[in-house]
Biopython code that builds the backbone (N, CA, C, O; Angstrom):
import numpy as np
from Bio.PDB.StructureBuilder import StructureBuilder

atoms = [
    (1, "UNK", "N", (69.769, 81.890, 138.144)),
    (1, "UNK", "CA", (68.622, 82.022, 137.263)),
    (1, "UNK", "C", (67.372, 82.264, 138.099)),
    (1, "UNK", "O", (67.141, 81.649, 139.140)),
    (2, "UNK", "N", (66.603, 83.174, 137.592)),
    (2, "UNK", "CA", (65.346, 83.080, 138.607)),
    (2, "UNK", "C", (63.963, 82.176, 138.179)),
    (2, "UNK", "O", (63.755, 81.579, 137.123)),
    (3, "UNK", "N", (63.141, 82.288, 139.322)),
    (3, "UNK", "CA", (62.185, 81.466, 139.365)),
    (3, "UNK", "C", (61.275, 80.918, 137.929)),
    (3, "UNK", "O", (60.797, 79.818, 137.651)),
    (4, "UNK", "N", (61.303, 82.833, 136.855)),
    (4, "UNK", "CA", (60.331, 82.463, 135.844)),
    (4, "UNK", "C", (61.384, 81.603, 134.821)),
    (4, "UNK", "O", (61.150, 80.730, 133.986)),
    (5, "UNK", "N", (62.656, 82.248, 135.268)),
    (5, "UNK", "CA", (63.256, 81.464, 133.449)),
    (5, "UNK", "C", (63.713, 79.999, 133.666)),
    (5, "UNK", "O", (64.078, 79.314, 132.710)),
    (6, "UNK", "N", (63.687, 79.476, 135.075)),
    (6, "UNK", "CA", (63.654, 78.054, 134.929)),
    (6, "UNK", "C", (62.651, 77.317, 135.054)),
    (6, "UNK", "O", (62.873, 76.107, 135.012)),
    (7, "UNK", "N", (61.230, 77.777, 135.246)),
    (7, "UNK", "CA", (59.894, 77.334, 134.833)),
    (7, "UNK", "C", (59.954, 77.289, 133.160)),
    (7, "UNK", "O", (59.544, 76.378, 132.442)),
    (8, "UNK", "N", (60.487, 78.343, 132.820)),
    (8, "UNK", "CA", (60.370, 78.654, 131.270)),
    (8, "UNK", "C", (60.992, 77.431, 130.428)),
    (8, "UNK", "O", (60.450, 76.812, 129.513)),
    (9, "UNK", "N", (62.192, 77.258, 130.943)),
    (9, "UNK", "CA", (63.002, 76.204, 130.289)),
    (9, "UNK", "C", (62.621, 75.112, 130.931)),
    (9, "UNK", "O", (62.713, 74.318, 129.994)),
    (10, "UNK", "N", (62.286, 74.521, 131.769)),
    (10, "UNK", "CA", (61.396, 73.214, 131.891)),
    (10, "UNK", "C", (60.128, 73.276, 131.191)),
    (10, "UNK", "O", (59.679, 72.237, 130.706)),
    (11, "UNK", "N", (59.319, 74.677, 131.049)),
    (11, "UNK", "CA", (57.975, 74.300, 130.056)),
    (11, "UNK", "C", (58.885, 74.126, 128.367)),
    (11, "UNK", "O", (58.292, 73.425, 127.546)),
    (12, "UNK", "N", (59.799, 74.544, 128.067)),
    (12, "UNK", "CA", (60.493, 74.815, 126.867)),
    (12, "UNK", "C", (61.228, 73.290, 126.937)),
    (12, "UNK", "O", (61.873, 73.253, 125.889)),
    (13, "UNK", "N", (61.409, 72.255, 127.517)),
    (13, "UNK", "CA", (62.433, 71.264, 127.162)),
    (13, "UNK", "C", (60.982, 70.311, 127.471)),
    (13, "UNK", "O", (61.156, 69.230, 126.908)),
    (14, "UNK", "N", (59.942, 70.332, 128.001)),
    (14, "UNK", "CA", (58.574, 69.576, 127.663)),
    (14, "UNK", "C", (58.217, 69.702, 126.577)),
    (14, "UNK", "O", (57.794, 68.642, 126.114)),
    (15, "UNK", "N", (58.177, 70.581, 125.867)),
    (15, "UNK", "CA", (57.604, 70.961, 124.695)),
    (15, "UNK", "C", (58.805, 70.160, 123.321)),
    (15, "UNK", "O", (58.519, 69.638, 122.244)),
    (16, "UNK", "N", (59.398, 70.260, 123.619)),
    (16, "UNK", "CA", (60.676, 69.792, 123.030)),
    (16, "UNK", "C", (60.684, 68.496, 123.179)),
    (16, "UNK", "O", (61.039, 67.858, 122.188)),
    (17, "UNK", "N", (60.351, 67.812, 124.279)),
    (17, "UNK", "CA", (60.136, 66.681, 124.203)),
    (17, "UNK", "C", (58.895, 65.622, 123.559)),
    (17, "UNK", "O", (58.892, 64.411, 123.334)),
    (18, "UNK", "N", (58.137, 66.415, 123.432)),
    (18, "UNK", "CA", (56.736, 66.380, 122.234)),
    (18, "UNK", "C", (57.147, 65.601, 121.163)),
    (18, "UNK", "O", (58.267, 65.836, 120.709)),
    (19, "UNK", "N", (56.377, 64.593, 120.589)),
    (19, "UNK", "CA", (55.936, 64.462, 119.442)),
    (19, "UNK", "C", (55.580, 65.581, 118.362)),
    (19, "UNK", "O", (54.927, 66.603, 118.575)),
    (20, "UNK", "N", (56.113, 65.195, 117.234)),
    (20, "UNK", "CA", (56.332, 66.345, 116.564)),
    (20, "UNK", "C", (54.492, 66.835, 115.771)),
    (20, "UNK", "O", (54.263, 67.684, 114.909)),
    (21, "UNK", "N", (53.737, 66.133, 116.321)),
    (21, "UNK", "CA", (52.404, 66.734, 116.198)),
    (21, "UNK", "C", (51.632, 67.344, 117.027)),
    (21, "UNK", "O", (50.955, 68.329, 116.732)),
    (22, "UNK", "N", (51.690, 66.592, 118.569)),
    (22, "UNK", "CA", (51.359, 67.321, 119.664)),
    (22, "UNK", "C", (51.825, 68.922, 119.434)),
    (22, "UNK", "O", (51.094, 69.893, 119.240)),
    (23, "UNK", "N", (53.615, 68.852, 119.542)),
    (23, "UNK", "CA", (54.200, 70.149, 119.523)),
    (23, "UNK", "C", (53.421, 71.448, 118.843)),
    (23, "UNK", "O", (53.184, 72.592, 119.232)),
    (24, "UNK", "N", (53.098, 70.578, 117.436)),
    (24, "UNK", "CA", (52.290, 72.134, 116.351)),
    (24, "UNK", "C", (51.076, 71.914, 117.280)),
    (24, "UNK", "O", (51.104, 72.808, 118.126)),
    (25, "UNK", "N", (50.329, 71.333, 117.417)),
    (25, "UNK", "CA", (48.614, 71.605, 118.060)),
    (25, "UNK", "C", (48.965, 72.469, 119.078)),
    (25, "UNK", "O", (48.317, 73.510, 119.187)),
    (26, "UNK", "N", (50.297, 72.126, 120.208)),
    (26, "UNK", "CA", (49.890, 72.971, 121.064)),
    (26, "UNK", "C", (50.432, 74.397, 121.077)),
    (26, "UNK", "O", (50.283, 75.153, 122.037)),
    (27, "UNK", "N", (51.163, 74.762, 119.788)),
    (27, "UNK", "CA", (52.231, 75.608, 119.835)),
    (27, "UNK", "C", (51.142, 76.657, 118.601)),
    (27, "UNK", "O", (51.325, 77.872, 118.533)),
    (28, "UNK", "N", (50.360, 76.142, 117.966)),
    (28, "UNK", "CA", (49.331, 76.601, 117.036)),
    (28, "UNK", "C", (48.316, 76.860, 118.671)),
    (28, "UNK", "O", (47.778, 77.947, 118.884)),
    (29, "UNK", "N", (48.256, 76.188, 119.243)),
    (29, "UNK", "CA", (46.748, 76.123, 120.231)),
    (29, "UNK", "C", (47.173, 77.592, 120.765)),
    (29, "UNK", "O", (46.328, 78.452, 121.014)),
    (30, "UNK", "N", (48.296, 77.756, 120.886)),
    (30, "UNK", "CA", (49.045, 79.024, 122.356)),
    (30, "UNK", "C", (49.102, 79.993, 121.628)),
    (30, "UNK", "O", (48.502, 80.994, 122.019)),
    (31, "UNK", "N", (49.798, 80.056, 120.380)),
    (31, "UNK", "CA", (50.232, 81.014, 119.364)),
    (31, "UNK", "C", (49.457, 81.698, 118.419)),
    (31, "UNK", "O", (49.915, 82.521, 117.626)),
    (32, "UNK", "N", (48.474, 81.414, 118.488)),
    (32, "UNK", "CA", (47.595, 82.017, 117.412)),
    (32, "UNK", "C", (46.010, 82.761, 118.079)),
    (32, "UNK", "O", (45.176, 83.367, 117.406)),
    (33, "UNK", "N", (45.949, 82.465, 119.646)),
    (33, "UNK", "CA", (45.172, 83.496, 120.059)),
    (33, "UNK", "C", (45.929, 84.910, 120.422)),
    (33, "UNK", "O", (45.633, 86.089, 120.231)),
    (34, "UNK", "N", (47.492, 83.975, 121.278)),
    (34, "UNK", "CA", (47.789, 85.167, 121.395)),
    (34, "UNK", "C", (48.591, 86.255, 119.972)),
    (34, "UNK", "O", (48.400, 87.471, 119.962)),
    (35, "UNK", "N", (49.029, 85.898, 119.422)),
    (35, "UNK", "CA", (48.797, 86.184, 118.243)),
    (35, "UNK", "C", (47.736, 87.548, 117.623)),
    (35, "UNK", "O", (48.019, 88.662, 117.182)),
    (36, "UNK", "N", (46.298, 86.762, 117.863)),
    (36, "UNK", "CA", (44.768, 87.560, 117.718)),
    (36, "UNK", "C", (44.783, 88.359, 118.488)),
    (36, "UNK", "O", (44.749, 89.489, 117.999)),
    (37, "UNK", "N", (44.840, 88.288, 120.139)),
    (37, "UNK", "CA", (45.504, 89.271, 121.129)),
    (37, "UNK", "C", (46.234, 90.713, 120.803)),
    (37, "UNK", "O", (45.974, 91.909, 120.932)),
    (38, "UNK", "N", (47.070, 90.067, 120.413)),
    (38, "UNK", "CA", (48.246, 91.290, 120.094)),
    (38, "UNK", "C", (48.031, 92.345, 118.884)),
    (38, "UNK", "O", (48.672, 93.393, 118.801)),
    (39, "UNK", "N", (47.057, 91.935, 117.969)),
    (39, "UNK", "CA", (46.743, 92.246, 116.974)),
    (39, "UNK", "C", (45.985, 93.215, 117.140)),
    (39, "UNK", "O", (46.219, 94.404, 116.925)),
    (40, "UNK", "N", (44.775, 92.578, 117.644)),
    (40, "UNK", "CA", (43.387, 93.585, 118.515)),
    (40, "UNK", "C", (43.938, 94.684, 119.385)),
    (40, "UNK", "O", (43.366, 95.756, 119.581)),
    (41, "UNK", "N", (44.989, 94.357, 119.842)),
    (41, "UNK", "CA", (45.338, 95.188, 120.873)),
    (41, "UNK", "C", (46.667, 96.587, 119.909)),
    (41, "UNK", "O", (47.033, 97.734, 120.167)),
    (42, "UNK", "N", (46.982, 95.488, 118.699)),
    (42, "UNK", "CA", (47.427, 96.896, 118.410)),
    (42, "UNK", "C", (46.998, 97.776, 117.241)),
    (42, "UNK", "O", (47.540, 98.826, 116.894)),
    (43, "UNK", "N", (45.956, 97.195, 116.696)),
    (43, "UNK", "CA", (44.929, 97.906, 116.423)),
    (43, "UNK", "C", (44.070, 98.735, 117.172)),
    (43, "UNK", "O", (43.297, 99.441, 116.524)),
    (44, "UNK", "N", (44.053, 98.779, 118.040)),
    (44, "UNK", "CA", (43.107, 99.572, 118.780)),
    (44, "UNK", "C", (44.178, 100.776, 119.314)),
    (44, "UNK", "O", (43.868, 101.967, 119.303)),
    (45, "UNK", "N", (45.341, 100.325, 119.731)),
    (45, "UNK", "CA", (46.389, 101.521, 119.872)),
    (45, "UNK", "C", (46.687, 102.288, 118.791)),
    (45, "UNK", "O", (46.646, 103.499, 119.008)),
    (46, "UNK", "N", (46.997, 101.918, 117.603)),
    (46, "UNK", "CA", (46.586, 102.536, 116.911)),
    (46, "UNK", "C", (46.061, 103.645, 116.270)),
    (46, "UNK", "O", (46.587, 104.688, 115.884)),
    (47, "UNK", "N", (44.456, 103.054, 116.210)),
    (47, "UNK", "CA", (43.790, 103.629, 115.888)),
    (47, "UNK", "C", (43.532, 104.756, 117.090)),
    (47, "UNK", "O", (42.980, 105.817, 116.798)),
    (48, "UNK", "N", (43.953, 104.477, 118.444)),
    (48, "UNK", "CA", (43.805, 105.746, 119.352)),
    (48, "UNK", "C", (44.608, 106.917, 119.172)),
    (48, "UNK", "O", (44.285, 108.041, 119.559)),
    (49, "UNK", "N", (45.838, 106.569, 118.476)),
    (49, "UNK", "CA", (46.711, 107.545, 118.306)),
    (49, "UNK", "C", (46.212, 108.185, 116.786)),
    (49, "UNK", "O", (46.259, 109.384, 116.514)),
    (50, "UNK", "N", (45.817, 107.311, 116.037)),
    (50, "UNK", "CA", (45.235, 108.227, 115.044)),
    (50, "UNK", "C", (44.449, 108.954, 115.149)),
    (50, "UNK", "O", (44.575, 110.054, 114.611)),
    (51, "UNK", "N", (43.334, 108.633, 115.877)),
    (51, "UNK", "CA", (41.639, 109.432, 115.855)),
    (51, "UNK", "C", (42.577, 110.473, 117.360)),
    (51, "UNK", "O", (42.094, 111.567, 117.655)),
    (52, "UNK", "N", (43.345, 110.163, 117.828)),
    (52, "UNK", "CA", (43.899, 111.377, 118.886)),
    (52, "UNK", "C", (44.040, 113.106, 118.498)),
    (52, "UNK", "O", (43.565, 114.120, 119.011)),
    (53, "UNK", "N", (44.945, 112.848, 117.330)),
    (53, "UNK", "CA", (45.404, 114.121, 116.922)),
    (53, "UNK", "C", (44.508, 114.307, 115.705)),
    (53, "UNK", "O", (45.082, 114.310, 114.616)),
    (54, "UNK", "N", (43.171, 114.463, 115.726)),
    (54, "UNK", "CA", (41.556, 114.403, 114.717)),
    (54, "UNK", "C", (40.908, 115.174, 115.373)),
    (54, "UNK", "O", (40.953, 115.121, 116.602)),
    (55, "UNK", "N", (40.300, 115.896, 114.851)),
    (55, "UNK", "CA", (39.448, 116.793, 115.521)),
    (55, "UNK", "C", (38.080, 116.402, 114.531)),
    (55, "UNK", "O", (37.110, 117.104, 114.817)),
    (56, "UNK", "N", (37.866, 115.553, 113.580)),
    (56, "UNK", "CA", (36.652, 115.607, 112.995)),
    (56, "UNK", "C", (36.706, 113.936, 113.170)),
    (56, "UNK", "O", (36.125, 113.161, 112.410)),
    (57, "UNK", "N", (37.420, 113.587, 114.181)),
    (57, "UNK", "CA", (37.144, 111.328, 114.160)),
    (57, "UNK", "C", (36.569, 110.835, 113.901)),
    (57, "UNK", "O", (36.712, 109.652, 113.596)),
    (58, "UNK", "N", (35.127, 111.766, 113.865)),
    (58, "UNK", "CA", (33.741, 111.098, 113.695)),
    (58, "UNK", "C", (33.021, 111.310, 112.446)),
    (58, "UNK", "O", (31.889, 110.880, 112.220)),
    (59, "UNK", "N", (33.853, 112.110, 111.517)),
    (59, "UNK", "CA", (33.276, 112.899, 110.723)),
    (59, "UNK", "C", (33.459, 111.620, 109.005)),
    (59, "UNK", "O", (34.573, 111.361, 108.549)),
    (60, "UNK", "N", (32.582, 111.237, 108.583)),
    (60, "UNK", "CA", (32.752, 110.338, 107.429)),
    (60, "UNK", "C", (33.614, 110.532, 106.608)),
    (60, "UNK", "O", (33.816, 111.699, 106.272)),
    (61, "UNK", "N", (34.410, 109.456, 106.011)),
    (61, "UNK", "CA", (35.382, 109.446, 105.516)),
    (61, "UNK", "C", (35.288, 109.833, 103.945)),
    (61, "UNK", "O", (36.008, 110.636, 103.353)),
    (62, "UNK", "N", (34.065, 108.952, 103.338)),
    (62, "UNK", "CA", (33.688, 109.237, 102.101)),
    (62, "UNK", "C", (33.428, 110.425, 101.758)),
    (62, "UNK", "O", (33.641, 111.336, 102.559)),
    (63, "UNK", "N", (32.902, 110.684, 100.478)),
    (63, "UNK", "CA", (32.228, 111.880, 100.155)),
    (63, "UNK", "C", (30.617, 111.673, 99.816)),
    (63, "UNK", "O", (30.036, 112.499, 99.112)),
    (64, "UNK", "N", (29.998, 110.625, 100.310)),
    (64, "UNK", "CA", (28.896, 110.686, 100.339)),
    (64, "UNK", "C", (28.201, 109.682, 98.738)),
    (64, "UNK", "O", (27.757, 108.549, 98.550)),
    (65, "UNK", "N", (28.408, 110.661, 98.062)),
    (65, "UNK", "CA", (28.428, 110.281, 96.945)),
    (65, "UNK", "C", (28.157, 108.499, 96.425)),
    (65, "UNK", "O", (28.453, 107.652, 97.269)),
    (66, "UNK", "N", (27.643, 108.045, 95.146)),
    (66, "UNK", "CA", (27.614, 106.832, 95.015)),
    (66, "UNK", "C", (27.995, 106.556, 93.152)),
    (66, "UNK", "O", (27.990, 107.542, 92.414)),
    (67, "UNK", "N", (28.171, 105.744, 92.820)),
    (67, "UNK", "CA", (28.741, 105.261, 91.366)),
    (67, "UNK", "C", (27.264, 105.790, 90.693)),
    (67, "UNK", "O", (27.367, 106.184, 89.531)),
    (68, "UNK", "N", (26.312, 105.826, 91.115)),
    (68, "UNK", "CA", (25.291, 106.476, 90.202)),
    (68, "UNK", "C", (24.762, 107.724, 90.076)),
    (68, "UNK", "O", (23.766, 108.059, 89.434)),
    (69, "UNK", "N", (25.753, 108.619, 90.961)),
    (69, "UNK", "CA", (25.453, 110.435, 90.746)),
    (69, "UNK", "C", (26.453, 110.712, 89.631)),
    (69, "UNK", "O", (26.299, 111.663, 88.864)),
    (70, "UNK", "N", (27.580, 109.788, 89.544)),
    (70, "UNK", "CA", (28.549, 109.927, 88.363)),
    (70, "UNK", "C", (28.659, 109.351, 86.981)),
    (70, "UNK", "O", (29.591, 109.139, 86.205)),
    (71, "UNK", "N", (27.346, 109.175, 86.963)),
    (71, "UNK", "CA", (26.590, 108.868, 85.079)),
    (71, "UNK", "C", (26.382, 109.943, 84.617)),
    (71, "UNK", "O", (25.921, 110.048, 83.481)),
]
sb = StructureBuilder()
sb.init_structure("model")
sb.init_model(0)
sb.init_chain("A")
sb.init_seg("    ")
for serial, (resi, resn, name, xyz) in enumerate(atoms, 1):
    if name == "N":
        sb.init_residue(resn, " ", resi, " ")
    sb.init_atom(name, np.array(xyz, "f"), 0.0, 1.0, " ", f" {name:<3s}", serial, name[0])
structure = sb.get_structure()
């Protein structure tokens, strides 16, 4: 086994050894930035591949227009 996956499974059999409230705080504490992380990050990929193959990216989406030119 190498170096990271038996760090892994000693941080993984600590965690396990937790109280079952510690466990969520710290498993919510770890999991939910990176989580936000991954999100941001694939949103932004994304959206690079969309606005990529765009030749107007910048160009407004709407039509300008507002609910009161259509009375």
């Amino acid at each position: 086994m190498s170096g990271i996956a038996q760090w892994w499974d000693g941080v993984e059999l600590w965690v396990a050894g937790l109280p079952f409230v510690p466990q969520v705080a710290l498993t919510l504490g770890v999991l939910v930035p990176l989580a936000g992380l991954a999100a941001a990050g694939l949103d932004r990929l994304v959206g690079l591949a969309i606005g990529a193959g765009r030749d107007d990216a910048a160009a407004p989406v709407h039509s300008g227009s507002t609910v009161e030119d259509h009375r």
